[in-house]
Backbone as JSON, one array per atom type, in Angstrom:
{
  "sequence": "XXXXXXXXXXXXXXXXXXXXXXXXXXXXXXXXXXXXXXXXXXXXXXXXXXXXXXXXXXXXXXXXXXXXXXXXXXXXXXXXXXXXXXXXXXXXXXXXXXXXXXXXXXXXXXXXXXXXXXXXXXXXXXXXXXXXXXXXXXXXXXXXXXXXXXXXXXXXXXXXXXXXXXXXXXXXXXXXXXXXXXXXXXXXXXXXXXXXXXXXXXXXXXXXXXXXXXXXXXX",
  "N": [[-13.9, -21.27, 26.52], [-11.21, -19.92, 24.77], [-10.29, -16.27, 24.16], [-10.89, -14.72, 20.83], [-8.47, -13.34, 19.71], [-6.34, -12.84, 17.43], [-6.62, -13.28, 13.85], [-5.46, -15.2, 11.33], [-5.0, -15.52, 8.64], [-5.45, -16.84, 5.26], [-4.72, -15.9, 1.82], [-6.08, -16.23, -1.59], [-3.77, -15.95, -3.96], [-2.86, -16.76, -6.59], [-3.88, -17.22, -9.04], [-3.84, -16.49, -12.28], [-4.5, -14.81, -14.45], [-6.35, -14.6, -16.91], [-8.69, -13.82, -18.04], [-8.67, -10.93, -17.17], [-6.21, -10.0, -18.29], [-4.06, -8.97, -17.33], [-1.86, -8.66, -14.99], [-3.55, -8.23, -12.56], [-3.41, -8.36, -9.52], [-1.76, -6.54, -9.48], [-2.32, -3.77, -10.29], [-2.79, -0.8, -9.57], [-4.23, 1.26, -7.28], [-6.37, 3.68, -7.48], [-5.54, 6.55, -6.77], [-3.76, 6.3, -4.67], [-0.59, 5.08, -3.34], [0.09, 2.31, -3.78], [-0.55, -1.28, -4.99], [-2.91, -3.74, -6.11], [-2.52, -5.75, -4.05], [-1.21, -5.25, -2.29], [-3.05, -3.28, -1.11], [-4.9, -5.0, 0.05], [-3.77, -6.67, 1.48], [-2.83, -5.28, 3.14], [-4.99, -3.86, 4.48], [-6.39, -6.45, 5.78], [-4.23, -6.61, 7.66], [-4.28, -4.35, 9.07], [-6.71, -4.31, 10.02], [-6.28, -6.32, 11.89], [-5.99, -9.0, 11.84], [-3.5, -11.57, 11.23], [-1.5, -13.88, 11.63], [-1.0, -13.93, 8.11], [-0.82, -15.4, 5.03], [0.22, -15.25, 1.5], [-0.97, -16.84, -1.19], [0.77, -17.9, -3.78], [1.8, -18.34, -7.11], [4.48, -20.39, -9.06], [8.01, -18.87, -7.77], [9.65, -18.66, -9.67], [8.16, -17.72, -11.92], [6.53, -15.25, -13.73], [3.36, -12.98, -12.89], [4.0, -13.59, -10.26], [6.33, -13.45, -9.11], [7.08, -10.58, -8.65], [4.56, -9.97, -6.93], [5.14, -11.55, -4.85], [7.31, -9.88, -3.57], [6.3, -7.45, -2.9], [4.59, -8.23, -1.06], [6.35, -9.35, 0.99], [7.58, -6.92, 1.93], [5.98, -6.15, 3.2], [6.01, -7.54, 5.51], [4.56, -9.89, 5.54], [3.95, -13.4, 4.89], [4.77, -15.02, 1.44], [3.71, -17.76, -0.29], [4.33, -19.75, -1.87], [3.51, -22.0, -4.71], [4.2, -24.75, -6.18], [3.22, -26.72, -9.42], [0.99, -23.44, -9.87], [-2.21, -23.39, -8.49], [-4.98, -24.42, -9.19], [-7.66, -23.75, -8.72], [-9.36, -21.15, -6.22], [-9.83, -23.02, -4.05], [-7.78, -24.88, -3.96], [-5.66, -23.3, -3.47], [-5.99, -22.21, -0.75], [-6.17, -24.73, 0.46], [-3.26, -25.1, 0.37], [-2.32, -22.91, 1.82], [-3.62, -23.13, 4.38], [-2.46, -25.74, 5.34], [0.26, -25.15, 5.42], [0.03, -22.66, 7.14], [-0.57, -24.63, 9.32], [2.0, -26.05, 9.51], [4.02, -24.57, 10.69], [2.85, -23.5, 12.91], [3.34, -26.11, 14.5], [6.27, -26.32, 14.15], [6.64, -24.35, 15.55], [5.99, -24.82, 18.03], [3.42, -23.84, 19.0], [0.3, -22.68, 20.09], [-2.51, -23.93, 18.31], [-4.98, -21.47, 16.48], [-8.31, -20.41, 17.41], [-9.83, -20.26, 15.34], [-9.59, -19.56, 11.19], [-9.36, -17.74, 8.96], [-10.09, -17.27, 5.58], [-9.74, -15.91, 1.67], [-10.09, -14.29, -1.39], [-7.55, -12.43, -3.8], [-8.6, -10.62, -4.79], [-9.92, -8.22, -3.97], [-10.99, -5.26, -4.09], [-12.57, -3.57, -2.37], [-12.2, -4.66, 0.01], [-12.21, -3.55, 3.66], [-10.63, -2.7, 6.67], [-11.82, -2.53, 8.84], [-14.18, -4.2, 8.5], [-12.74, -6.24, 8.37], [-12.0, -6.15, 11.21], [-14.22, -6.33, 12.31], [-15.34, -9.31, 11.51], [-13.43, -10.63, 13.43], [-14.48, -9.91, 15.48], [-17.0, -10.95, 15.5], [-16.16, -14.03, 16.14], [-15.48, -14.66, 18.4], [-15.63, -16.06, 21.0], [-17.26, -17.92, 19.49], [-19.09, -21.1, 18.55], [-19.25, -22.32, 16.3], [-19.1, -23.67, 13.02], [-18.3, -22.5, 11.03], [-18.13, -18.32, 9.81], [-19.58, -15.64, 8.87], [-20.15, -12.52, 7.09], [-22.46, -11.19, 5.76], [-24.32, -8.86, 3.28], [-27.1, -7.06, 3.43], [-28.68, -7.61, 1.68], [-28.46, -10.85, 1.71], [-25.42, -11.66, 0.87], [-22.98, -13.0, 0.51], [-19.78, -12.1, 1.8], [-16.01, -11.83, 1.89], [-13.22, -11.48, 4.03], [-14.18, -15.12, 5.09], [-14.6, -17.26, 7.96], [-13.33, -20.16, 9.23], [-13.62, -22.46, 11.73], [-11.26, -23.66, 13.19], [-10.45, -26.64, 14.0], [-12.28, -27.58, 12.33], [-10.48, -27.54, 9.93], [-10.64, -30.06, 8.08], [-12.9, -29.79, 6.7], [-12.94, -28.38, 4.42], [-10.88, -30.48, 2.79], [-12.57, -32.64, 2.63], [-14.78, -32.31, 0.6], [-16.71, -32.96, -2.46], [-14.4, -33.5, -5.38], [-14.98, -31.94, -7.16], [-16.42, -29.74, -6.4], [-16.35, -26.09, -5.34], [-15.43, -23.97, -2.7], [-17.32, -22.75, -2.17], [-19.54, -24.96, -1.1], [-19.45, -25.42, 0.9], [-20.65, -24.14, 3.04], [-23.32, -25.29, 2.02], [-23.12, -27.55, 3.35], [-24.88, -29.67, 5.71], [-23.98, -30.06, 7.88], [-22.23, -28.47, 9.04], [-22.6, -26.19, 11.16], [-23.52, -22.92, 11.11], [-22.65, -19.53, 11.21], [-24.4, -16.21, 10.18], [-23.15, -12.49, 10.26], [-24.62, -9.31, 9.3], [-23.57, -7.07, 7.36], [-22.81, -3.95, 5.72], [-22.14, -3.29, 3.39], [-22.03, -3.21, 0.01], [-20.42, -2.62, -2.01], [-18.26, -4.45, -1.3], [-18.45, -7.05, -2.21], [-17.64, -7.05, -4.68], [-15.24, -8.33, -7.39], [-12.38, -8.44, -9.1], [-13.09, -9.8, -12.69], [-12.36, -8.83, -15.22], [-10.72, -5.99, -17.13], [-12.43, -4.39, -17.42], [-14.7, -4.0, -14.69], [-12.92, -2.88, -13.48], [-12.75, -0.56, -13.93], [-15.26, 0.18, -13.75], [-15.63, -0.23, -11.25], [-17.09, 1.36, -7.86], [-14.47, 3.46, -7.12], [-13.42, 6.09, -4.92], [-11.91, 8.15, -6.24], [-10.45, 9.61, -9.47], [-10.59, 7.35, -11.89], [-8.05, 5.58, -13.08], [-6.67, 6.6, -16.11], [-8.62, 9.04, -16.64]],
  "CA": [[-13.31, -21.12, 25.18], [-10.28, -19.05, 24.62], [-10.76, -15.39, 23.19], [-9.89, -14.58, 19.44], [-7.24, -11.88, 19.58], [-5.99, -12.31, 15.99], [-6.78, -14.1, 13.2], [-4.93, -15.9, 10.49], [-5.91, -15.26, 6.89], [-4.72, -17.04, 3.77], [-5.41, -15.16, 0.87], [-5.86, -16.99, -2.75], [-3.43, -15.25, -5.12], [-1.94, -17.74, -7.72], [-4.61, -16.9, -9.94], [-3.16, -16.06, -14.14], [-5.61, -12.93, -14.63], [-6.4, -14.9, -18.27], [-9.51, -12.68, -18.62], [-8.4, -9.47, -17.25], [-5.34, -9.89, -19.89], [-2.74, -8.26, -17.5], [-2.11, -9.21, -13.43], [-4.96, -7.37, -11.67], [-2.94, -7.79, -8.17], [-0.09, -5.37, -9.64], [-2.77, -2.34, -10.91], [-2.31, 0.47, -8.93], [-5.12, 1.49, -6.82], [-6.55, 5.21, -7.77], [-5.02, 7.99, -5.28], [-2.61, 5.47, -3.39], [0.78, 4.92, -4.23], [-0.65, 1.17, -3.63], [-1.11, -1.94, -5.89], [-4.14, -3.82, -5.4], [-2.24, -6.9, -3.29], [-0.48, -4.57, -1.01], [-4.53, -2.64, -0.61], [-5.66, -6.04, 0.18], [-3.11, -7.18, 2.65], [-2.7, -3.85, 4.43], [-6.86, -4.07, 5.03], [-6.38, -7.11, 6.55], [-3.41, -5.97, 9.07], [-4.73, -3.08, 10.29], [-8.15, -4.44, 10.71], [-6.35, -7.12, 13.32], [-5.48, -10.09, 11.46], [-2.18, -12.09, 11.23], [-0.33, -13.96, 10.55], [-1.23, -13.64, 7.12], [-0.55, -16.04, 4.0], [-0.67, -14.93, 0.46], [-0.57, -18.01, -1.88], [1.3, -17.99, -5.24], [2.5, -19.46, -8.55], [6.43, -20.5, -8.41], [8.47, -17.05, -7.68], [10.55, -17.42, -10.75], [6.95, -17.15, -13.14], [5.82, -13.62, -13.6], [3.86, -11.64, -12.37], [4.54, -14.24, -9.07], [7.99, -12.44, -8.37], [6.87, -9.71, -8.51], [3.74, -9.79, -6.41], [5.94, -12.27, -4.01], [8.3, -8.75, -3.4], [5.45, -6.73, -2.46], [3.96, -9.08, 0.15], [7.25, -9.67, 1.91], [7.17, -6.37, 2.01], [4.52, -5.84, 4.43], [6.23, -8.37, 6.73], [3.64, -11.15, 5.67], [4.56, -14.67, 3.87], [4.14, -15.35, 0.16], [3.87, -19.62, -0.3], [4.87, -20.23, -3.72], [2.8, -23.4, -5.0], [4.68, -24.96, -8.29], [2.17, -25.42, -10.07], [0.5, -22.73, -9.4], [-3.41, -24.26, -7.83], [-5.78, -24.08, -10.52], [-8.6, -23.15, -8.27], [-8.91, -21.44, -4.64], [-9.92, -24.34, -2.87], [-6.31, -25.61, -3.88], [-4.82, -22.79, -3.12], [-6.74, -22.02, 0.32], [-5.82, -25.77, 0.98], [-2.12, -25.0, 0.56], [-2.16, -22.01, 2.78], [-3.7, -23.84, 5.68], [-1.46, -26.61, 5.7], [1.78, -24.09, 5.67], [-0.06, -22.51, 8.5], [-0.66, -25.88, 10.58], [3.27, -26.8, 9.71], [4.48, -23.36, 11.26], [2.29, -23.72, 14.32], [4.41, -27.34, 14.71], [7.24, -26.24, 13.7], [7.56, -23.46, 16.11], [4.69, -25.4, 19.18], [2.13, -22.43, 19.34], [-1.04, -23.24, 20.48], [-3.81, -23.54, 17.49], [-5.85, -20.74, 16.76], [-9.87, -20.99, 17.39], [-10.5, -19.7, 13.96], [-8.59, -19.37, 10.4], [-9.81, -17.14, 7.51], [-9.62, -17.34, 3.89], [-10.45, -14.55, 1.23], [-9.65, -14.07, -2.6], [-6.93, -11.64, -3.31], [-9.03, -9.72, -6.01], [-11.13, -7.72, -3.43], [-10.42, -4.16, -3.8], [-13.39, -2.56, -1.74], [-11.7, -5.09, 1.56], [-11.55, -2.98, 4.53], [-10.03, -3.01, 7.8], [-13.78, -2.56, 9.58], [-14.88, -5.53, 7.93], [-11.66, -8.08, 8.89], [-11.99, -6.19, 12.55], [-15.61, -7.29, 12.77], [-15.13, -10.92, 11.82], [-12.36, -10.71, 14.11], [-15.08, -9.69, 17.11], [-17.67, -12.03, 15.22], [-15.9, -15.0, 16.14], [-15.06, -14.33, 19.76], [-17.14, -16.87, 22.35], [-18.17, -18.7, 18.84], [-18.97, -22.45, 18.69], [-20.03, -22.08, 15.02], [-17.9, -24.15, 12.36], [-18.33, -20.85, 9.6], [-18.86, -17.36, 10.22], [-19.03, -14.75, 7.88], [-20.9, -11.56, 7.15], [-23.31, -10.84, 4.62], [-25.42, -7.94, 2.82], [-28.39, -6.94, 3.49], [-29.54, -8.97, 0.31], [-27.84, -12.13, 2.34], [-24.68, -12.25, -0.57], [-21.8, -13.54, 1.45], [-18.51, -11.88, 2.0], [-15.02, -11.66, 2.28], [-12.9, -13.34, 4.07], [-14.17, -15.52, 5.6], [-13.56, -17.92, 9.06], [-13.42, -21.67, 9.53], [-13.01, -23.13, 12.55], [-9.63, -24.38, 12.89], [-10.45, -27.93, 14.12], [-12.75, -28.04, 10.98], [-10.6, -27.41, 8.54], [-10.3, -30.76, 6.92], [-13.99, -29.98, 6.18], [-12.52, -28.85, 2.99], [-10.73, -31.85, 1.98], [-13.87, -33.68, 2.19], [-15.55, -32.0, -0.03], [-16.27, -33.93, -3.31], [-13.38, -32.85, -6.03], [-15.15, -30.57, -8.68], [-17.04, -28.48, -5.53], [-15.39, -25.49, -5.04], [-15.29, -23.39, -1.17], [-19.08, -22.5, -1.62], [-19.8, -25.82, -1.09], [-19.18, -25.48, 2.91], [-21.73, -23.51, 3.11], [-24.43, -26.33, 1.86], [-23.11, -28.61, 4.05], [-26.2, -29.52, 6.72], [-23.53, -31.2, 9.13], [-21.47, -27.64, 9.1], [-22.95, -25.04, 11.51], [-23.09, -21.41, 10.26], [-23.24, -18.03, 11.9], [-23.87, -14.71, 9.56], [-23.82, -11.47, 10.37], [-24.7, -8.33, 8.24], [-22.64, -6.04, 7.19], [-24.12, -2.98, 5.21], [-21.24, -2.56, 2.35], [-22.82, -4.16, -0.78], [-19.17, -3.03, -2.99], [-17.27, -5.61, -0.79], [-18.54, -7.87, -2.98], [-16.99, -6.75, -5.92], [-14.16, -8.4, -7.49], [-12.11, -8.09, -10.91], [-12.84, -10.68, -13.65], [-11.87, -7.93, -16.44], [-10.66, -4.71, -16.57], [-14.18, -3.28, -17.01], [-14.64, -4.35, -13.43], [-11.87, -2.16, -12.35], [-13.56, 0.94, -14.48], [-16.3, 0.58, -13.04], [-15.71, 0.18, -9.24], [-16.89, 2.82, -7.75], [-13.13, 4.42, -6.16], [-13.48, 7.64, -4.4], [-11.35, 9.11, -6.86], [-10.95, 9.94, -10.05], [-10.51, 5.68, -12.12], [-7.12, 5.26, -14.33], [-6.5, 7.18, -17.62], [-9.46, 9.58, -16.61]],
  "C": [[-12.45, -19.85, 25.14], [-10.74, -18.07, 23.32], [-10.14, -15.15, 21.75], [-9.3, -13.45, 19.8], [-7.1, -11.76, 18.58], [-6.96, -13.42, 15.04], [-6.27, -14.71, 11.63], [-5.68, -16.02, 9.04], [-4.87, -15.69, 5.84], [-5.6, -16.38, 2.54], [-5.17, -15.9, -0.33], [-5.07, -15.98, -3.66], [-2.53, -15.87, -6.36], [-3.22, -17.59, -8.55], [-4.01, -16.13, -11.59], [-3.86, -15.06, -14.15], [-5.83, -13.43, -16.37], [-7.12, -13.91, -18.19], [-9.33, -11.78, -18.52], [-7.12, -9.42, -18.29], [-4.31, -9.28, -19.13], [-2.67, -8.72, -15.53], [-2.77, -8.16, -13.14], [-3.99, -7.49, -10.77], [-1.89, -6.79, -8.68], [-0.86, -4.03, -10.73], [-2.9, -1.6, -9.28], [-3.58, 0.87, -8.51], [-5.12, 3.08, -6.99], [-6.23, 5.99, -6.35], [-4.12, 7.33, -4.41], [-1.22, 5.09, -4.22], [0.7, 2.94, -3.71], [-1.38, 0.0, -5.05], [-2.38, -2.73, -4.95], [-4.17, -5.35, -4.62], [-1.6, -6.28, -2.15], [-1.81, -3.68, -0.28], [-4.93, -4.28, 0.2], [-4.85, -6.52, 1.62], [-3.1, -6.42, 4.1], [-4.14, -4.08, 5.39], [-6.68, -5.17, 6.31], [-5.07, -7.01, 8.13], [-4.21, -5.34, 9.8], [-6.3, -3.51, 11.03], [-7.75, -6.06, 11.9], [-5.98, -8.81, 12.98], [-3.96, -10.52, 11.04], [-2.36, -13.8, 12.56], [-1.18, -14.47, 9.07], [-0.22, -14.39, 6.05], [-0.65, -15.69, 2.39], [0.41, -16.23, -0.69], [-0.78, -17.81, -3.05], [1.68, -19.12, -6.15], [4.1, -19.61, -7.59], [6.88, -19.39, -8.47], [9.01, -17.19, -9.17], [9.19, -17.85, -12.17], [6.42, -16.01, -12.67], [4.58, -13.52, -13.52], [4.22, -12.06, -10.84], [5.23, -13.33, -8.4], [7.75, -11.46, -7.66], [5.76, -9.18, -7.21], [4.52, -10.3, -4.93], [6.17, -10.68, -2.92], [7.33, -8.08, -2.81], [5.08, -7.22, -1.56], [4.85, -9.14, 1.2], [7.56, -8.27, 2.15], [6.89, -5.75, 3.51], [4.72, -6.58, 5.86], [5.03, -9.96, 6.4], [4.17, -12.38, 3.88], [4.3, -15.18, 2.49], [4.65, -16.91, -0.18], [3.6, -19.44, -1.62], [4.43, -21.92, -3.9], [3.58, -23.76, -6.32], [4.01, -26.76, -8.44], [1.84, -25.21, -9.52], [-1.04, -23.39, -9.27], [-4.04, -23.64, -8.9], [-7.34, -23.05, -9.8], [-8.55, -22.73, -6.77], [-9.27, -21.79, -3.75], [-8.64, -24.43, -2.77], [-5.31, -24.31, -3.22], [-4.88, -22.49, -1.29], [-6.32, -23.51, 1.2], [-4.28, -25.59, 1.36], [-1.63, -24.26, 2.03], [-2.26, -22.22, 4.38], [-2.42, -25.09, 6.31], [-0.21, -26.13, 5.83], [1.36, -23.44, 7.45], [0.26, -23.45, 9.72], [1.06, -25.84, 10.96], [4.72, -25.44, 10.89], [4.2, -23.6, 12.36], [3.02, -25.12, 15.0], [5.55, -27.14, 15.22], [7.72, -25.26, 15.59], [6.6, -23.33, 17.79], [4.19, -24.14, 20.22], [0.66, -23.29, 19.25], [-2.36, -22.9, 18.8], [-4.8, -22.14, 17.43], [-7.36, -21.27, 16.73], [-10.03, -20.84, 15.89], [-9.56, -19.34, 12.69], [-9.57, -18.49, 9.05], [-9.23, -17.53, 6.34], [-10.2, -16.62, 2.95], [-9.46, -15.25, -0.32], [-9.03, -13.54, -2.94], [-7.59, -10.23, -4.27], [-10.23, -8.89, -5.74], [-11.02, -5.83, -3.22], [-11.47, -3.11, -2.84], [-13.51, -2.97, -0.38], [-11.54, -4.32, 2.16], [-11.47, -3.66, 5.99], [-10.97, -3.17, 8.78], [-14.55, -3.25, 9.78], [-13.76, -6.72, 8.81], [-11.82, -7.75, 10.48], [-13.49, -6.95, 13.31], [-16.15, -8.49, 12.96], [-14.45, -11.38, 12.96], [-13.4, -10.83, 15.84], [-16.32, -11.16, 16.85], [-17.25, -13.15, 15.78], [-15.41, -15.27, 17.82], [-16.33, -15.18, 20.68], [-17.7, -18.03, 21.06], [-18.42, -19.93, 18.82], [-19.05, -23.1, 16.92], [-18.61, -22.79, 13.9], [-17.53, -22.69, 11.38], [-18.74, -19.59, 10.01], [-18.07, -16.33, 9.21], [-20.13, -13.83, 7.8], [-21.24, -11.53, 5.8], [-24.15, -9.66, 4.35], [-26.23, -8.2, 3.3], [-29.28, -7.6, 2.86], [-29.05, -10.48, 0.95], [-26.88, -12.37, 1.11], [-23.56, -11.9, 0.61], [-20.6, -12.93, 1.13], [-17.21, -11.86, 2.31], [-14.24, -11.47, 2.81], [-13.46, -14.06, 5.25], [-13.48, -16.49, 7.38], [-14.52, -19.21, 9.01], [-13.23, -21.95, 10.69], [-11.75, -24.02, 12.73], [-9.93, -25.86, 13.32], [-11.41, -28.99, 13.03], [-12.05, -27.84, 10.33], [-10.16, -28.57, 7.8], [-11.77, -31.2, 6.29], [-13.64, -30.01, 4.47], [-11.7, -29.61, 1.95], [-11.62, -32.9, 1.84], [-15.03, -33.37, 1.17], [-15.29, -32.38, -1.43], [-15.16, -32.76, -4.23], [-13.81, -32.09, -6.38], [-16.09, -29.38, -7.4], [-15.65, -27.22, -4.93], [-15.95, -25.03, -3.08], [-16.69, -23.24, -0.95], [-20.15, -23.33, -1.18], [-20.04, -26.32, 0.24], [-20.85, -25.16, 3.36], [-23.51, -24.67, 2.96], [-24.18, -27.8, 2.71], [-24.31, -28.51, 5.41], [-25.28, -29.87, 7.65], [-22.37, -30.04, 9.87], [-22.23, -26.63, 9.96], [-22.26, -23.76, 11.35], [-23.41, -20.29, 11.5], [-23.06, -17.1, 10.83], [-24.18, -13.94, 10.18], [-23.78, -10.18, 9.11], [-23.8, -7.01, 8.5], [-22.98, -5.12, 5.42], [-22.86, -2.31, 3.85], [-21.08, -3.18, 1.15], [-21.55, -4.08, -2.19], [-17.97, -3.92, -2.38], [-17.32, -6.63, -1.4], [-17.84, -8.01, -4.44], [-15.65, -7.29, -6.28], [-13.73, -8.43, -8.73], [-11.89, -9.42, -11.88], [-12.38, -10.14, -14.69], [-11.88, -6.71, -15.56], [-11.86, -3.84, -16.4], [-14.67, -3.21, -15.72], [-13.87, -3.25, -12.62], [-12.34, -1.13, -13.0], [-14.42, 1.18, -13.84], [-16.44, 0.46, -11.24], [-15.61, 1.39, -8.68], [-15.65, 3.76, -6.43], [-13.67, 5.69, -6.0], [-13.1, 8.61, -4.97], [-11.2, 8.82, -7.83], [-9.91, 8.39, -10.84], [-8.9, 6.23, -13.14], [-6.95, 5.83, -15.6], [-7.63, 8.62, -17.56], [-8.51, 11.12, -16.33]]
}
């Protein structure tokens, strides 16, 4: 079995921010001249992953554009869904299939393994995507992902690339966590000891209270 070197991450970001009331990927991360889609992407570079997907609304709906601009950016691809995927299965579905049509397109060998993550993870580091990255190396395992100490599953994940039309089989209204309960899916976790990786922003109170190193927004 051929070694993982990199690994391929679509990230869900076509998400409206109804409850937080304002786009969460375009707040400004405390002490970085950094919003919190360009924190998220970067993490995943440096910690060894690429080529890298981040999946949007259509560019010309706001804050899309905008977030779009930032991503390209960084050198990594923003897939504009119109409509934008209601949930990120759909969007996570999109991302893969852009991947596959690339790998076609331009006849590169499959990778063993494909990630997928949320884009609303602001305590993602590079430590974490490098570890999945070694996690998955020699694996036979359809899923592998790292978990707390409490066993509460983390961010982003890896699929096996010759599974992934596990998640088109999965019935409609199940979302991604749904893999996971499959008995016919073999799993590998390992632990990983950083229990605010879990954290992500449904409201701004969320982003008050995460605990940043430095000193939160308006403070």
């Amino acid at each position: 079995m051929e070694s993982v070197e990199r690994l391929p991450i679509v990230i869900a970001g076509a998400g409206r921010s109804l409850r937080y009331g304002r786009p969460k990927l375009l707040e400004v991360i405390p002490g970085q001249p950094l919003t919190l889609i360009e924190h998220v992407v970067r993490q995943c570079l440096v910690g060894g992953a690429g080529p890298i997907v981040v999946v949007l609304g259509p560019q010309s709906t706001e804050p899309y554009g905008a977030i779009s601009g930032k991503v390209a950016a960084l050198g990594v691809h923003p897939l504009h869904v119109d409509p934008a995927p209601e949930e990120m299965r759909g969007s996570i579905e999109h991302g893969i299939g852009y991947v596959e049509s690339q790998l076609i397109a331009q006849s590169l060998d499959p990778p063993d393994f494909i990630g997928f993550m949320p884009a609303d993870l602001p305590a993602i580091d590079a430590a974490f995507v490098c570890e999945l990255i070694a996690q998955c190396r020699g694996r036979s395992e359809t899923l592998i992902r790292g978990v707390t100490p409490q066993g509460r599953g983390l961010h982003p994940v890896a699929l096996r690339w010759k599974d992934r039309a596990a998640i088109s089989k999965l019935p409609e209204d199940a979302g991604l966590n749904a893999l996971w309960q499959n008995p016919r899916l073999s799993r590998s976790d390992f632990f990983y000891a950083v229990e605010s990786m879990r954290h992500d922003l449904d409201n701004p109170q969320d982003w008050q209270k995460f605990p940043f190193p430095v000193d939160r927004p308006g403070e």
